[in-house]
N, C-alpha and C positions, 0 to 999 in steps of 0.2 A: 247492434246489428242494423243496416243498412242495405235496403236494394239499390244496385245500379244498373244503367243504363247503357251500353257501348255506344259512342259516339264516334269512333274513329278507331280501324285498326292498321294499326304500322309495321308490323309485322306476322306472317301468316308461311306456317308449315305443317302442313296438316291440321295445325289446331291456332287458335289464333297467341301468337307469341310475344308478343308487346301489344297490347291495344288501351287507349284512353276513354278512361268513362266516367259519366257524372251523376249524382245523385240526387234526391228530390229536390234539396235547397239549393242547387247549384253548385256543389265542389265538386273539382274536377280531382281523378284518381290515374295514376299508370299505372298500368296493369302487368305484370312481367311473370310468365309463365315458369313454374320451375317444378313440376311434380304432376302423375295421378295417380287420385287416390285410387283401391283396391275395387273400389265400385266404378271408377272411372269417371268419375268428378275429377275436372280440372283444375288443378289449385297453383294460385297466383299469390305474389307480394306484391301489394300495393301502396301505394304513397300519394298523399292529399299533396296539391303543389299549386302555387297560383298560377296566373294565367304569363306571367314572363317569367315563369320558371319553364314553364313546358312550351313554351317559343326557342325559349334557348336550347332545351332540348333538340326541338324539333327541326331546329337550324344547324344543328352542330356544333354548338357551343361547351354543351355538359357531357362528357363520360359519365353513363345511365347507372353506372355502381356507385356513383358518387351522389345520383339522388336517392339513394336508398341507405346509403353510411353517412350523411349526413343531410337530415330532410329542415326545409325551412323551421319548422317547431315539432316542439316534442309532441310523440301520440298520433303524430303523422303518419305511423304505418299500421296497413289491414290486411288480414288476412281475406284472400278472393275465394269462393268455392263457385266455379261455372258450372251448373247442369242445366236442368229447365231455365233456372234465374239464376242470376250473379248478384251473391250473398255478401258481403262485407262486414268484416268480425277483427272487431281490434286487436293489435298482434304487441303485447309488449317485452317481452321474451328477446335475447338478445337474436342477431341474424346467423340463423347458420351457413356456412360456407357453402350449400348446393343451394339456398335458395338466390343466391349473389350471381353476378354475369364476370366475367372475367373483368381486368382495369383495360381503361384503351377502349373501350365501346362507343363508338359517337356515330348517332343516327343520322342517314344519307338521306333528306328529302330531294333531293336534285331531281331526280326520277318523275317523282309524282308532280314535281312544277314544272318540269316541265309537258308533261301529258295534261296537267293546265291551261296551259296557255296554251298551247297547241290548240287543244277540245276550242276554247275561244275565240281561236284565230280562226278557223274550220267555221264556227259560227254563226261569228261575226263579218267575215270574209276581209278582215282589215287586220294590218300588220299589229302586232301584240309586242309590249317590250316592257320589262321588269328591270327597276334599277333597282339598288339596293344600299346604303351608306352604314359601313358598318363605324361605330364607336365605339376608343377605347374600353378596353374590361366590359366590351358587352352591355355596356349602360344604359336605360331605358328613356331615356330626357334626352333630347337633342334641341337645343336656341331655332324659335320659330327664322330667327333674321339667317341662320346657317342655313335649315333645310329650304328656304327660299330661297337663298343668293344661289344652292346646290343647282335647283331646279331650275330658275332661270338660265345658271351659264350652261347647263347640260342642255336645255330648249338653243339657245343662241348658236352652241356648236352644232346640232343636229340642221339649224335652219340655216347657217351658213355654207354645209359642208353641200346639203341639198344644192343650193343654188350653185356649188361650183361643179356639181357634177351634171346636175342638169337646168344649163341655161335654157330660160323660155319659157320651163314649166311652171305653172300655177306653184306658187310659195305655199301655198295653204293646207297641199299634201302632207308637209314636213308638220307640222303642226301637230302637239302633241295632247290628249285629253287623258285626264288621271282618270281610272276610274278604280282604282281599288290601293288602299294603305295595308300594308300590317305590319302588326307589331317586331320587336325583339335585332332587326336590324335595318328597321326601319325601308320596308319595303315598297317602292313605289311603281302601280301598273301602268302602262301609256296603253290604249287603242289610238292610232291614227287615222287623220283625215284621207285613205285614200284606200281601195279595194283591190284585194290580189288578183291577179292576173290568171290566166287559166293554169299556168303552173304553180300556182299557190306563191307566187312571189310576190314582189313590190320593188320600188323605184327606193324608197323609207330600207327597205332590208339590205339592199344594196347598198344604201350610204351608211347605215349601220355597220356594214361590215368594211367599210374603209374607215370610217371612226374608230373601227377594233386596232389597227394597224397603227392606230396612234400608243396604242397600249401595248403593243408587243414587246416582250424578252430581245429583239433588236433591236438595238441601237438602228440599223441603219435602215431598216424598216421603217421607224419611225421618222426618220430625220428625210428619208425619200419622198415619203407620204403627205408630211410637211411641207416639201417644195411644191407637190401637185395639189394639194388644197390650198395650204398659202392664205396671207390677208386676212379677210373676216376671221375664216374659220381658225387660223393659226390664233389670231388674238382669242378667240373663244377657249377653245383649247389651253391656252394661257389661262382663262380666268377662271377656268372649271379648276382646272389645277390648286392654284390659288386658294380659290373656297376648299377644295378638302384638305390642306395641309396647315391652312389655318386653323381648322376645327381638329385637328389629328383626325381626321377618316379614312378608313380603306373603301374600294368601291368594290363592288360586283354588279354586273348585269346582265342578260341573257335576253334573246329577242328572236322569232319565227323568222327564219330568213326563208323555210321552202316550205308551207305548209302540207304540198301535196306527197313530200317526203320525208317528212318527219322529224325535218331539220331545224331543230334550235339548237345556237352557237351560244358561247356565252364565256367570260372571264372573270376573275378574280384578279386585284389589283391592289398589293399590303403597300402601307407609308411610306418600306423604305424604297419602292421600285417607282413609285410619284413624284419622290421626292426627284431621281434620276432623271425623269422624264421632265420636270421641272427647271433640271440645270438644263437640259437638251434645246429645250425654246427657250431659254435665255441665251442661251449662246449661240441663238439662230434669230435673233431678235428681227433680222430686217423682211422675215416669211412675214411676220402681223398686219403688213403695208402691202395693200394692192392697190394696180392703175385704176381708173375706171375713163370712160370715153362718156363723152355728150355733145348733141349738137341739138342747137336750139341756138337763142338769143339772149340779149343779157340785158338786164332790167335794170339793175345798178352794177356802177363800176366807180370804184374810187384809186386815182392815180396815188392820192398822200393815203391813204392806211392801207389799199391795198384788198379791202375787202367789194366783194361782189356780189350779186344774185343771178339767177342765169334759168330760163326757162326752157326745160324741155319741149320735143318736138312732141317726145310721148314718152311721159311720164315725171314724176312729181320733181317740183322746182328745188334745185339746189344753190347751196350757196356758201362762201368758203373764205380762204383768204388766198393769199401768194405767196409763192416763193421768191420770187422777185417783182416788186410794183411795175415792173417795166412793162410787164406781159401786159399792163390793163392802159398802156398807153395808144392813144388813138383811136380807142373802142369806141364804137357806134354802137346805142342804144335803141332795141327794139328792130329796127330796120335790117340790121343786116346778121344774117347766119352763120352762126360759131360753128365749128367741133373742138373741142375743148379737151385735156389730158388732165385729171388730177391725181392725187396719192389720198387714199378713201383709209381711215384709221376709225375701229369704232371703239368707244367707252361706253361705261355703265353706270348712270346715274344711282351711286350709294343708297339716297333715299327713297326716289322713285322705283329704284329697280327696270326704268325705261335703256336702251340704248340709242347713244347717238353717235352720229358720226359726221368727222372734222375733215373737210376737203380742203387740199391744199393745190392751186392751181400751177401745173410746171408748164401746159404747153396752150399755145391757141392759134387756131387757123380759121381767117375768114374761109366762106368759101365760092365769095365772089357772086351768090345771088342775094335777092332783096326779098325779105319775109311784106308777105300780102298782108296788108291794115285789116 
């Protein structure tokens, strides 16, 4: 005999109908209502379960009959009696059929995460967003180099898409801070660097949900969505891809797009509809490639290989090669003022996990004045 503790109840009608509870040395128990006694004692079956068994639970992974017909080890199941205290009394007796829940039972937390992150977002007054990387069969191990390379291109897509929606703004909005893990499908929480607006919105929620439109059940949804973000963000999108169908993972993620109205969006995204999405920017290869402009002057210029350096008027010096050496014939160094066209492609340094990006020079135009020494 055993006292426990309630820790958590996840189900409530009138009396409490599912709830999780732990005992003095720490095992955790689910609790599942199925009878009162004639005194009006509540009486429960319960089952000892480790702590990724009742994540999977808790996530929707396990049909709740099935942890009770077959529990991790034997001895695992107790009989409950709720009055003043909740008593735990080893039940070895086979299960009878009223104390069982029908098959098909798999418990809905969608609800209560999201009144989560909401509560957090309310807060914190900063946009909240939950990704989540599920692994085949529910596995509990996932390769530290996976769930990096995951985070990074999901960070790169988030930071490029910003900057195409909104030129000018501060970069550092998009920027993402973890601040909570959990277990069972390896869930990851962002606050971001920037503060809702008096509608409980953000600039982050907004390009959240143009990023959604890259994962839509339409094809042409996405492939639209593709042409107006484009460049960076299409290569991102690419390489986010990439990362989960190398590791086989499905995604889900959900994020406060209104706080002031209670609006969290969010989707689910299985292998095979990834993969779809993955033929989609392949076969739209030339979106990954955007122009970009600068004027400034140019610090080196080599006619024979064709490579250059080139200093902005404002902002950090670039530098690249050509599509034709012709462009770099005649250049004056230092003295006199470019605007320049190139084709801006970025990659991701494998080991570093840095990105960098490869300019290729198609156009250039003096502009006939002379930069001050």
């Amino acid at each position: 005999m055993r006292t426990l503790n309630i820790i958590r109840t996840l189900e409530f009608y009138d009396v409490p109908q599912i709830f999780v509870a732990i005992d003095a040395v720490g095992i955790k128990y689910l609790c599942l209502h199925y009878e009162i006694a004639d005194d009006g004692t509540l009486l429960y079956i319960a089952v000892q379960l480790s702590e990724d068994r009742l994540n999977d639970f808790i996530k929707g992974h396990i049909d709740l009959r099935l942890l009770y017909t077959s529990p991790e080890q034997e001895g695992s199941l107790y009989i409950v009696k709720y009055d003043d205290t909740i008593i735990a009394q080893p039940y070895l007796d086979e299960l009878l059929p009223s104390m069982l829940p029908g098959e098909g039972y798999y418990y809905n937390d969608s609800m209560a995460e999201d009144a989560e992150i909401l509560e957090r977002s309310v807060r914190t007054q900063s946009p909240v967003i939950r990704l989540a990387f599920e692994t085949p069969d529910n596995k509990h191990t996932l390769e530290a180099r996976c769930l990096s390379a995951a985070l990074v291109s999901f960070q790169s897509l988030v930071d490029s898409s910003f900057k195409k929606l909104y030129k000018g703004i501060d970069s550092e909005i998009s920027t993402l801070r973890v601040t909570t893990f959990t277990a069972a499908s390896f869930d990851v929480e962002f606050c971001a660097n920037e503060t809702l607006d008096l509608f409980g919105q953000s600039k982050l929620g907004t390009t959240l949900e143009e990023i959604n439109k890259l994962f839509s059940d339409d094809d042409n949804v996405v492939i639209e969505t593709l042409r107006t973000l484009k460049g960076f963000a299409a290569t991102n999108y690419r390489k986010f891809l990439n990362v989960l169908l190398s590791y086989g993972l499905a995604v889900k993620y959900k994020w406060v797009y209104s706080a002031t109205e209670a609006d969290v969006r969010k989707r689910k995204v299985a292998t095979p509809r990834l993969k779809s999405l993955y033929d989609i920017i392949n076969s739209n290869s030339e979106l990954g490639t955007e122009e970009q402009e600068f004027i400034g002057h140019f610090t080196a210029a080599s006619f024979d290989n064709g490579k250059w350096s080139f200093a902005q008027e404002i902002g950090k010096d670039v530098k690249g090669d050509c599509l034709d050496n012709n462009l770099l014939s005649g250049i004056t160094l230092v003295d006199k003022r470019y605007k320049i066209t190139c084709t801006a492609t970025q990659s991701i340094n494998e080991t570093t996990l840095k990105e960098r990006t490869k300019y290729i020079l198609i156009k250039c135009e003096g502009t006939g004045e002379t930069e001050t020494q």
